[in-house]
Steps between C-alpha positions, in 0.01 A plus 500: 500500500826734431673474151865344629784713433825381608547359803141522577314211744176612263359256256487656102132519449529521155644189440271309775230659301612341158546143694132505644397598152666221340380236768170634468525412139661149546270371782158604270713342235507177686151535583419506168688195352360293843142594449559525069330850469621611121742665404665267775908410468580149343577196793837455352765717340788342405764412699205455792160523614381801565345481802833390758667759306203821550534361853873522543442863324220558801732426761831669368237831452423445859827449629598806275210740634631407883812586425448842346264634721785448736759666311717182543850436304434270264093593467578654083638150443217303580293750355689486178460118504169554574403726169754218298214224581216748416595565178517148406049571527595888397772503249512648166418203391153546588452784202490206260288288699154416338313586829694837534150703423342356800837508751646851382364680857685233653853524332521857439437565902754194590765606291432865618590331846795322348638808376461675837658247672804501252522832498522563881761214522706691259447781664592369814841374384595815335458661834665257681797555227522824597541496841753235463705752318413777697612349793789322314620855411452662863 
């Protein structure tokens, strides 16, 4: 898989990478609170339960990993929204959390991915910004 620049029909691996890391992380997190293997994640965090809303996280992750390994137009979007409802499980909240000495692997690598994710998407629109201009000014 090619890094996208520009115009490019080539997926960015390095975000698709940071998406399959963070699904990989959700779906053994659902595993976890189905089958209650400690340190497992509470059934319900206010607003919601936890599990429709890990599984609305799945399938936005999924729909964002199709989309970027395509290079599509609006693939950084979902993939933003995507690393929004991971760190709802990943946050900086999680540093206070009593459990945090048995989860730390978990939320240092996931909000590694969240930061890759953010970052390329910033990237991405600064580049875009540019050759707006760049063209603007031709």
């Amino acid at each position: 898989m090619q890094e996208q620049t520009g115009g490019s029909p080539a997926g960015d691996g390095y975000t698709a990478a940071a998406i399959m890391a963070l699904l990989v992380l959700t779906g053994t997190m659902v595993l976890a609170m189905f089958t209650r293997t400690e340190p497992h994640p509470p059934l319900v965090v206010e607003p919601f339960a936890l599990g429709p809303f890990l599984a609305a996280s799945l399938a936005i992750g999924a729909a964002a990993f199709g989309l970027v390994v395509r290079g599509m137009r609006f693939a950084m979007a979902i993939a933003l929204l995507f690393a929004l409802t991971a760190l709802v499980s990943y946050g900086p909240q999680k540093y206070v959390d009593p459990a945090f000495p048995k989860i730390w692997p978990a939320v240092i690598v996931a909000q590694g991915a969240i930061a890759v994710i953010l970052w390329r998407a910033i990237s991405r629109a600064i580049r875009q910004m540019r050759s707006a201009v760049a063209r603007a000014v031709r």
